[in-house]
N, C-alpha and C positions, 0 to 999 in steps of 0.2 A: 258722116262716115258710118257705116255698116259692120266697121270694126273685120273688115276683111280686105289681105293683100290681094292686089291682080294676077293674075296668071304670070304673067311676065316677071313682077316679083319674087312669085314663089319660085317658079322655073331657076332663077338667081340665085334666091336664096339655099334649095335643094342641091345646085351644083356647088355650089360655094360647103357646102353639108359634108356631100360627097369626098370633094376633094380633102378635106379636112382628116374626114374618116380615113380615106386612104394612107395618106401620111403618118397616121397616129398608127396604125397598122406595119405599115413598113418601120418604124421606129420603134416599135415596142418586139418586131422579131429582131432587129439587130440590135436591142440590150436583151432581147432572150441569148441572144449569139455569145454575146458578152460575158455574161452570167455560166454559159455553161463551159466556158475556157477558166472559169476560175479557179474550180478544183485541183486542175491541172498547175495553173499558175502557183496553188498555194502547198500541192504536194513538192514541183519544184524548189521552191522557195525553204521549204522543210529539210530539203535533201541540201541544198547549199549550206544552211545554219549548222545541220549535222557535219559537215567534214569544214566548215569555219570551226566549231567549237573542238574537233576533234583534234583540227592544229595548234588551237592556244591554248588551251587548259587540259594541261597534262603538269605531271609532278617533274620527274625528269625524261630529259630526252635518251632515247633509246636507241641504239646503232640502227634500230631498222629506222626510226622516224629521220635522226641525224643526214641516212645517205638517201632518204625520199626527199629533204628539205632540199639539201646539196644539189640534187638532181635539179628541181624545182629551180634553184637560183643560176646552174650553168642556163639551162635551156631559157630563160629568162634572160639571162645576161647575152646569150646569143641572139636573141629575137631585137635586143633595144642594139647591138653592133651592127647586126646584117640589114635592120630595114635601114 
Protein backbone atom coordinates (compact mmCIF):
# COMPACT_ATOMS: atom_id res chain seq x y z
CA UNK A 1 0.00 0.00 0.00
CA UNK A 2 1.17 3.63 -1.11
CA UNK A 3 -0.73 4.80 1.95
CA UNK A 4 -3.20 6.59 -0.48
CA UNK A 5 -7.09 6.31 -0.90
CA UNK A 6 -8.63 5.88 -4.54
CA UNK A 7 -10.33 8.47 -6.16
CA UNK A 8 -13.48 6.68 -5.68
CA UNK A 9 -12.76 6.83 -1.92
CA UNK A 10 -12.08 10.06 -1.53
CA UNK A 11 -15.06 11.17 -3.87
CA UNK A 12 -17.16 9.22 -0.75
CA UNK A 13 -15.41 10.30 1.71
CA UNK A 14 -15.46 14.38 0.52
CA UNK A 15 -19.30 13.93 0.14
CA UNK A 16 -19.92 12.15 3.29
CA UNK A 17 -17.63 15.66 4.58
CA UNK A 18 -19.76 17.73 2.86
CA UNK A 19 -23.01 16.62 3.94
CA UNK A 20 -21.92 16.54 7.44
CA UNK A 21 -20.65 20.14 7.27
CA UNK A 22 -24.07 21.09 5.92
CA UNK A 23 -26.07 19.76 8.75
CA UNK A 24 -23.75 21.11 11.55
CA UNK A 25 -24.41 24.56 9.72
CA UNK A 26 -28.10 24.32 9.62
CA UNK A 27 -28.03 23.25 13.25
CA UNK A 28 -25.97 25.54 14.92
CA UNK A 29 -28.21 28.65 12.95
CA UNK A 30 -31.26 27.14 14.54
CA UNK A 31 -29.75 27.12 18.20
CA UNK A 32 -28.42 30.72 17.06
CA UNK A 33 -32.37 30.98 16.56
CA UNK A 34 -32.93 29.68 19.88
CA UNK A 35 -30.54 31.76 21.75
CA UNK A 36 -31.64 34.93 20.49
CA UNK A 37 -35.51 34.34 21.61
CA UNK A 38 -34.21 34.13 24.98
CA UNK A 39 -33.96 37.48 26.05
CA UNK A 40 -37.24 37.92 25.13
CA UNK A 41 -38.36 34.75 27.03
CA UNK A 42 -36.44 35.87 30.17
CA UNK A 43 -37.74 39.51 30.12
CA UNK A 44 -41.20 37.87 30.01
CA UNK A 45 -40.55 35.53 32.59
CA UNK A 46 -39.49 38.76 34.83
CA UNK A 47 -42.51 40.67 34.03
CA UNK A 48 -44.77 37.39 35.11
CA UNK A 49 -42.61 37.13 38.66
CA UNK A 50 -43.18 40.86 38.97
CA UNK A 51 -47.17 40.95 39.22
CA UNK A 52 -46.86 37.04 40.90
CA UNK A 53 -45.02 38.80 43.63
CA UNK A 54 -47.12 41.94 43.46
CA UNK A 55 -50.26 39.75 44.44
CA UNK A 56 -48.77 37.73 47.28
CA UNK A 57 -46.68 39.81 49.29
CA UNK A 58 -48.30 42.70 50.33
CA UNK A 59 -49.01 43.57 54.23
CA UNK A 60 -52.74 44.21 53.89
CA UNK A 61 -55.14 44.22 51.32
CA UNK A 62 -56.29 47.42 49.91
CA UNK A 63 -59.92 48.18 48.44
CA UNK A 64 -58.15 48.72 45.17
CA UNK A 65 -56.25 45.30 45.36
CA UNK A 66 -59.54 43.51 47.27
CA UNK A 67 -62.06 44.60 44.09
CA UNK A 68 -59.02 43.71 41.41
CA UNK A 69 -58.83 40.22 43.10
CA UNK A 70 -62.94 40.05 43.20
CA UNK A 71 -62.90 40.95 39.67
CA UNK A 72 -60.15 38.15 38.87
CA UNK A 73 -62.30 35.51 40.80
CA UNK A 74 -65.93 36.39 38.93
CA UNK A 75 -64.29 36.27 35.52
CA UNK A 76 -62.64 33.06 36.47
CA UNK A 77 -65.60 31.67 38.02
CA UNK A 78 -67.26 32.41 34.77
CA UNK A 79 -64.78 30.93 32.40
CA UNK A 80 -64.80 27.30 34.46
CA UNK A 81 -69.36 27.75 34.25
CA UNK A 82 -69.52 28.82 30.62
CA UNK A 83 -66.92 26.31 28.92
Amino acid sequence: MTGRISDERFTELSADYEAEQKELKEKAAALQSELSKMPEATANAEKFMKVVRKYTRFEELTPTQGKAQSRRNRRYRQEIFVS
